[in-house]
C-alpha positions as CSV (number, residue, x, y, z in Angstrom):
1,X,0.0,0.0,0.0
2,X,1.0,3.5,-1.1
3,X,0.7,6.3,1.3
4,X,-0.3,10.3,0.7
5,X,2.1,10.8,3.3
6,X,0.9,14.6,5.0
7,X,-0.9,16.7,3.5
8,X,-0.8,20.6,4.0
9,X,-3.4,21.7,6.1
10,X,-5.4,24.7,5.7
11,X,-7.6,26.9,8.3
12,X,-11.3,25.4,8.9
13,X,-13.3,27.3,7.0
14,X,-16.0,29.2,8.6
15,X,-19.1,28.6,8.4
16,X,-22.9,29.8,8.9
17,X,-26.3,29.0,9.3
18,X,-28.9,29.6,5.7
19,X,-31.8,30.9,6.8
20,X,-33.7,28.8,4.9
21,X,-35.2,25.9,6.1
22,X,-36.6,22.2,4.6
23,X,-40.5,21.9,6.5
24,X,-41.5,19.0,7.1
25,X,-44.1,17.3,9.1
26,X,-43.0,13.8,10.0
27,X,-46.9,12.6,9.9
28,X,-46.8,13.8,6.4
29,X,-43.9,12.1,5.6
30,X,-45.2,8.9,6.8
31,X,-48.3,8.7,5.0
32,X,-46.8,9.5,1.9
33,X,-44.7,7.1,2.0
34,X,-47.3,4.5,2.7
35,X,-48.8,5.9,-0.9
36,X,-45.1,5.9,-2.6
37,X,-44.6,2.1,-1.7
38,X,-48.0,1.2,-2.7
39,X,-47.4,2.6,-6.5
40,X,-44.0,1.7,-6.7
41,X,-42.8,-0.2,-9.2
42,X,-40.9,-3.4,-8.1
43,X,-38.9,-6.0,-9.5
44,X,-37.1,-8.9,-8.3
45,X,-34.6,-9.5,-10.4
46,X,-30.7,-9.1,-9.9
47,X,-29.1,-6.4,-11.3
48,X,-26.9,-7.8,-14.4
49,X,-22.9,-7.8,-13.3
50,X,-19.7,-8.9,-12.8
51,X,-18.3,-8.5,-8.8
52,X,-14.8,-7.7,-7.8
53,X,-13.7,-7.6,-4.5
54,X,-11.6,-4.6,-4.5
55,X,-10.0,-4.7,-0.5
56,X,-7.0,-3.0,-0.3
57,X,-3.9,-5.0,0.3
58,X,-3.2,-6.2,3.2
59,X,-6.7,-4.8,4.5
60,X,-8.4,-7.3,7.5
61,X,-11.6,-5.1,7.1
62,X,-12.6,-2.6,4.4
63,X,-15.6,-0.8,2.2
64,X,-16.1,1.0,-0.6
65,X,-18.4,4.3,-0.5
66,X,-17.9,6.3,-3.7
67,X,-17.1,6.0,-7.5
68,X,-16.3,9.0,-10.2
69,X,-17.0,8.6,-13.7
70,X,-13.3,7.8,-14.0
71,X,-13.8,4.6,-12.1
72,X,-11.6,6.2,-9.0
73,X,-12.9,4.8,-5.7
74,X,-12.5,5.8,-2.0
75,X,-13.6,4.0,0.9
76,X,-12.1,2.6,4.3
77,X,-9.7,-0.4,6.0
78,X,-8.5,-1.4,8.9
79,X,-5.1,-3.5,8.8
80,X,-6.3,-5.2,12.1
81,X,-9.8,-6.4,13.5
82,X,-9.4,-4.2,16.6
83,X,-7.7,-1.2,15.0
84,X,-9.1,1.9,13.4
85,X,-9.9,2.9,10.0
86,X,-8.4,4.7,7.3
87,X,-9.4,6.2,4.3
88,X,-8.1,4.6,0.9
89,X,-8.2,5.8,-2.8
90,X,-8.0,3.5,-5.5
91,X,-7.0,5.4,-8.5
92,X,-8.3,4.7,-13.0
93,X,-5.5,1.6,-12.8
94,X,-5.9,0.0,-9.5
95,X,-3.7,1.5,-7.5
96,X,-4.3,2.3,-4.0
97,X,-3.6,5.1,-1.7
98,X,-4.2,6.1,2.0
99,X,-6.1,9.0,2.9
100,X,-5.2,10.2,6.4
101,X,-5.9,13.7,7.8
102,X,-2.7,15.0,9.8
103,X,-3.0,14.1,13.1
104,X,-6.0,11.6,12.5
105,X,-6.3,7.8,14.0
106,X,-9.2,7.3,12.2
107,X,-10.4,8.1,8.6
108,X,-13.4,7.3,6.3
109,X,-12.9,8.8,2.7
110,X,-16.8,8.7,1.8
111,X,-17.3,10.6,-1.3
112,X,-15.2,11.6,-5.0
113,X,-15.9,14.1,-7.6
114,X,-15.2,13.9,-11.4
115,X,-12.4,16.8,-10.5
116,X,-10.9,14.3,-8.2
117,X,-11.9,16.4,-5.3
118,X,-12.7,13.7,-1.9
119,X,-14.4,14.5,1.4
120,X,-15.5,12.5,4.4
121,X,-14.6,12.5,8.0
122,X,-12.2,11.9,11.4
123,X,-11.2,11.7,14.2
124,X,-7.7,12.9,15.7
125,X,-8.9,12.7,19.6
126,X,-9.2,8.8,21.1
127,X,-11.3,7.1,21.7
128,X,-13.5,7.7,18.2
129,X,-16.4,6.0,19.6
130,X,-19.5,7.4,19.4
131,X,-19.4,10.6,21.9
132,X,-16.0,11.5,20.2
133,X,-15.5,14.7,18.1
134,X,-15.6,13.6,14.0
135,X,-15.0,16.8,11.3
136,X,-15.4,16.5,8.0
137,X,-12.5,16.5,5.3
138,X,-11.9,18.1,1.8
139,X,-8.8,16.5,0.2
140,X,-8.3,19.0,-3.1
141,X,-5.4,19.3,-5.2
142,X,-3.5,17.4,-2.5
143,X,-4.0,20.4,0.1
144,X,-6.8,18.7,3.2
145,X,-9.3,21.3,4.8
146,X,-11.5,20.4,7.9
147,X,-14.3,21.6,8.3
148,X,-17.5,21.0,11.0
149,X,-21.1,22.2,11.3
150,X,-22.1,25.2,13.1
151,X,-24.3,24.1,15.4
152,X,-23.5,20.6,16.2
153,X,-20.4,19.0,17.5
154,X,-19.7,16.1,14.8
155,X,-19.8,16.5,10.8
156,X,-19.9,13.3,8.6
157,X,-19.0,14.8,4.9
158,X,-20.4,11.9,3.0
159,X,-20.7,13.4,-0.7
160,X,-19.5,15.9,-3.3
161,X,-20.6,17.0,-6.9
162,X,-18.6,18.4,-9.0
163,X,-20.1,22.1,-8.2
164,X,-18.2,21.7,-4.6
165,X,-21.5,21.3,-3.1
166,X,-21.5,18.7,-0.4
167,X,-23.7,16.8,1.6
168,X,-23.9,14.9,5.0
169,X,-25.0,15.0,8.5
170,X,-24.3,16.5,11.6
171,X,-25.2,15.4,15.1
172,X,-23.7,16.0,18.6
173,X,-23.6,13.4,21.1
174,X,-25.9,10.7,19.7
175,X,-26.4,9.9,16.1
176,X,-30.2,10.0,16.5
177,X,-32.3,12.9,17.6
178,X,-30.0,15.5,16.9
179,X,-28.5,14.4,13.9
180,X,-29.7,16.4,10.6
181,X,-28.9,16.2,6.7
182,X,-26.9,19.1,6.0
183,X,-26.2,20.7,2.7
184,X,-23.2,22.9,2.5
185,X,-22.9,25.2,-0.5
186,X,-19.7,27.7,-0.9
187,X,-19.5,27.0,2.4
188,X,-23.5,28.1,3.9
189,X,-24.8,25.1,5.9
190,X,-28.5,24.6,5.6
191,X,-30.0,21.8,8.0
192,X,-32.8,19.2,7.4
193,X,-35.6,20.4,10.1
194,X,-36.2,16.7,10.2
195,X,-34.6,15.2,12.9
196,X,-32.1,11.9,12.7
197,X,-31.7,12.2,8.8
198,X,-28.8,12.0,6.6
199,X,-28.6,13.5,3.8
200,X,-26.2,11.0,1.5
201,X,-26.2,12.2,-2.2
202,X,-26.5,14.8,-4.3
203,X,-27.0,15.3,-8.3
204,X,-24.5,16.8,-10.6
205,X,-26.4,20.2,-10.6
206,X,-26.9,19.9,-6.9
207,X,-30.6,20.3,-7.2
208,X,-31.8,17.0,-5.9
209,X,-30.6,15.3,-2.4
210,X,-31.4,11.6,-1.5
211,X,-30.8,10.9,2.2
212,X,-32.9,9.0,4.9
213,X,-34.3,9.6,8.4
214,X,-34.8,7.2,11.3
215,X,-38.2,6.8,12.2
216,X,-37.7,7.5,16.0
217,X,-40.6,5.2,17.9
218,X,-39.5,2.5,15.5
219,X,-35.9,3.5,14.9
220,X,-36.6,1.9,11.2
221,X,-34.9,3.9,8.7
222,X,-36.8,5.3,5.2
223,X,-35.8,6.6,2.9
224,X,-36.6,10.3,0.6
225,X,-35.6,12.2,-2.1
226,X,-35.3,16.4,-2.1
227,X,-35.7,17.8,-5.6
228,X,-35.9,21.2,-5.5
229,X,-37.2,21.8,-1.9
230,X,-39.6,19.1,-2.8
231,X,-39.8,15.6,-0.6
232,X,-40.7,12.3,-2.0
233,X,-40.6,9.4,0.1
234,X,-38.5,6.5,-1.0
235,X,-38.5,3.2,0.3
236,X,-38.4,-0.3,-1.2
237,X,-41.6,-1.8,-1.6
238,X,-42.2,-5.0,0.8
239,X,-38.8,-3.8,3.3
240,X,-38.8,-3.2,6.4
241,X,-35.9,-0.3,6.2
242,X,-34.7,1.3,3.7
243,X,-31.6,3.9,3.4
244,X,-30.2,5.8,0.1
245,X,-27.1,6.5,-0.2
246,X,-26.2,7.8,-3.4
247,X,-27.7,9.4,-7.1
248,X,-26.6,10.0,-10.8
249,X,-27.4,12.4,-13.5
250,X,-29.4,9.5,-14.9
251,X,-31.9,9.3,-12.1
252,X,-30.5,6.5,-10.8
253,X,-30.2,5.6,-6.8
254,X,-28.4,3.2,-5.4
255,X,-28.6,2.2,-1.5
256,X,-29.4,-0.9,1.2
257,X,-32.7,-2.4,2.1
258,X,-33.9,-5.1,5.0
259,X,-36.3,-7.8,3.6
260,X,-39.1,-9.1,5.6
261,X,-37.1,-12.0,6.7
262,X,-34.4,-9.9,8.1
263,X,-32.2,-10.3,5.3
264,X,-29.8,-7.0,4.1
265,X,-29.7,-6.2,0.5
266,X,-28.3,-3.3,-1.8
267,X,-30.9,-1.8,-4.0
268,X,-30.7,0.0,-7.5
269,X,-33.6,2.2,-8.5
270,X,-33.8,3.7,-12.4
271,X,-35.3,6.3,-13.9
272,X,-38.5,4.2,-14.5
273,X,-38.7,3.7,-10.9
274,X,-38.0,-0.1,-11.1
275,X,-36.0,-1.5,-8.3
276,X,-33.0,-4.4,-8.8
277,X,-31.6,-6.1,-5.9
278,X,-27.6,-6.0,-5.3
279,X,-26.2,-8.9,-3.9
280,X,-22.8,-10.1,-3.7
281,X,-22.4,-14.2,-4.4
282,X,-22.2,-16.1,-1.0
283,X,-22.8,-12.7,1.0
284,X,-24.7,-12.7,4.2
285,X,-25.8,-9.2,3.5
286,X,-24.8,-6.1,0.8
287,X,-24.8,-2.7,0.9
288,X,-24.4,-0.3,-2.5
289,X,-23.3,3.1,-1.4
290,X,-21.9,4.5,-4.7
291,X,-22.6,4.4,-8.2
292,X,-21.0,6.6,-11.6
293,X,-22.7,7.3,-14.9
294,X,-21.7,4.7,-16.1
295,X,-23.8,2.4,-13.6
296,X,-20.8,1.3,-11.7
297,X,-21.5,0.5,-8.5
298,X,-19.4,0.3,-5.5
299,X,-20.2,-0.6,-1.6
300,X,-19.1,-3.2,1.2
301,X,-20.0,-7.0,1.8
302,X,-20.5,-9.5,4.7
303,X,-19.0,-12.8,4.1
304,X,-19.9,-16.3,5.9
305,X,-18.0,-15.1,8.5
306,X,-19.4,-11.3,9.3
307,X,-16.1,-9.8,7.7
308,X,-16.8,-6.5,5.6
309,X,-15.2,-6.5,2.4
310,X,-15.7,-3.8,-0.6
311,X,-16.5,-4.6,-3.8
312,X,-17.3,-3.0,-7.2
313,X,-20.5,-3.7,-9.4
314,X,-19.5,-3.6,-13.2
315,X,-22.9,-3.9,-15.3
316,X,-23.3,-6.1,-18.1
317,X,-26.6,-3.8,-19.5
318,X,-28.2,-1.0,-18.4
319,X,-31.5,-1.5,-16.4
């Protein structure tokens, strides 16, 4: 494995609070998404692929989150079951890199642009549990930025378009109640009202956001979709939870769903509104994260044992 090595480190940017707003009422977003899953289109087929397993050398655990239309991928490994995780790159000819903030012990590189530009978050304070401090990280033209919400304690930079727009959530404490989807545009953060959602991809023009939100008597996840200020619920019909994680120019959505039987599957969604399962052979469960123009799709597997690995999707057709 190749390392960045340091990279220089520029001030946190500041940053401030849009007045603007998303409203809306969680009832509402309930019900319509009883009518969504009811008129949904649904298919049970596979999606048509080869699978890779793309772990980076010498990896013991590892995931991939994001794919450009260059085929670059980032994601995260750990060299060691117990350790922490890093970020990796894996560049056009399968070459891999590590992406570690200065001063970070744990990394995860989530999202890449077609510019080549990567965000996604750390933590440089032990012990990186879960009431640790996590910022989010721009990695551009080899110089890293950190960067945090306003008004909450941790940032989780998850995705950027090629505008420099990105998206994510912020929480402080817990990663429930007070979490929200943020959208951070020439550096304005505007928060989802709704509470416990993550917003997890943006399109190329930055005018649609797909995300979910934890239902929070039922802690089930479900999913949406914000075009243009607009929601529209989004979860696989017949699942019992549902979370997006990512969106192409194409309409496309890629993201993981829970069966009735308990089972964890990765989901594509096209333009038509059809839905293809994403499973990796022998997995236990599947999660797609990413996916490129091209209908590449990347994200991370269990095997018989419960061991993440991350994989890449290459389609045969397009659905």
């Amino acid at each position: 494995m190749k390392t960045m090595g340091h990279f220089s480190t520029t001030c946190s940017r500041n940053r401030k609070i849009s007045a603007l707003r998303y409203r809306f009422s969680l009832k509402a977003m309930a019900f319509a998404a009883c009518l969504a899953s009811a008129s949904s289109v649904f298919a049970q087929q596979p999606l048509a692929g080869s699978y890779t397993n793309i772990d980076p050398p010498g990896s013991a655990l590892a995931g991939a989150f994001g794919i450009n239309n260059d085929g670059v991928i980032v994601g995260r490994y750990k060299t060691t079951l117990t350790g922490f995780y890093h970020g990796f790159l894996r560049d056009e000819s399968g070459s891999y890199n590590t992406i570690d903030p200065p001063n970070a012990i744990y990394t995860e590189a989530h999202g890449v642009n077609n510019n080549g530009a990567v965000v996604g978050y750390f933590c440089d304070t032990a012990p990186c549990g879960s009431v640790s401090t996590y910022q989010g990280f721009l990695l551009k033209d080899g110089v890293h930025s950190s960067f945090g919400s306003p008004q909450h304690i941790n940032t989780w930079a998850i995705r950027i378009n090629d505008r420099g727009q990105i998206v994510g959530c912020d929480h402080d404490t817990d990663t429930m109640g007070s979490m929200h989807g943020f959208f951070d545009s020439g550096g304005t953060f505007t928060d989802l009202t709704v509470p416990a959602s993550m917003n997890n991809g943006i399109s190329p023009n930055g005018k649609t956001i797909v995300g979910f939100y934890f239902d929070m008597m039922t802690f089930a996840s479900h999913g949406y979709i914000l075009s243009r200020g607009n929601f529209m619920p989004l979860d696989v019909p017949g699942s019992t939870q549902t979370s997006p994680w990512d969106l192409n120019a194409k309409g496309q959505i890629v993201g993981a769903y829970t069966d009735g039987a308990g089972h964890l599957h990765g989901f594509l969604r096209n333009a038509a509104g059809v839905f293809f399962s994403i499973d990796y052979p022998e997995a236990t469960g599947t999660w797609a994260f990413g996916l490129n123009e091209a209908g590449q799709v990347v994200g991370q597997y269990l095997d018989t044992s419960g061991t993440r690995h991350a994989y890449l999707l290459t389609r045969n057709e397009e659905n």
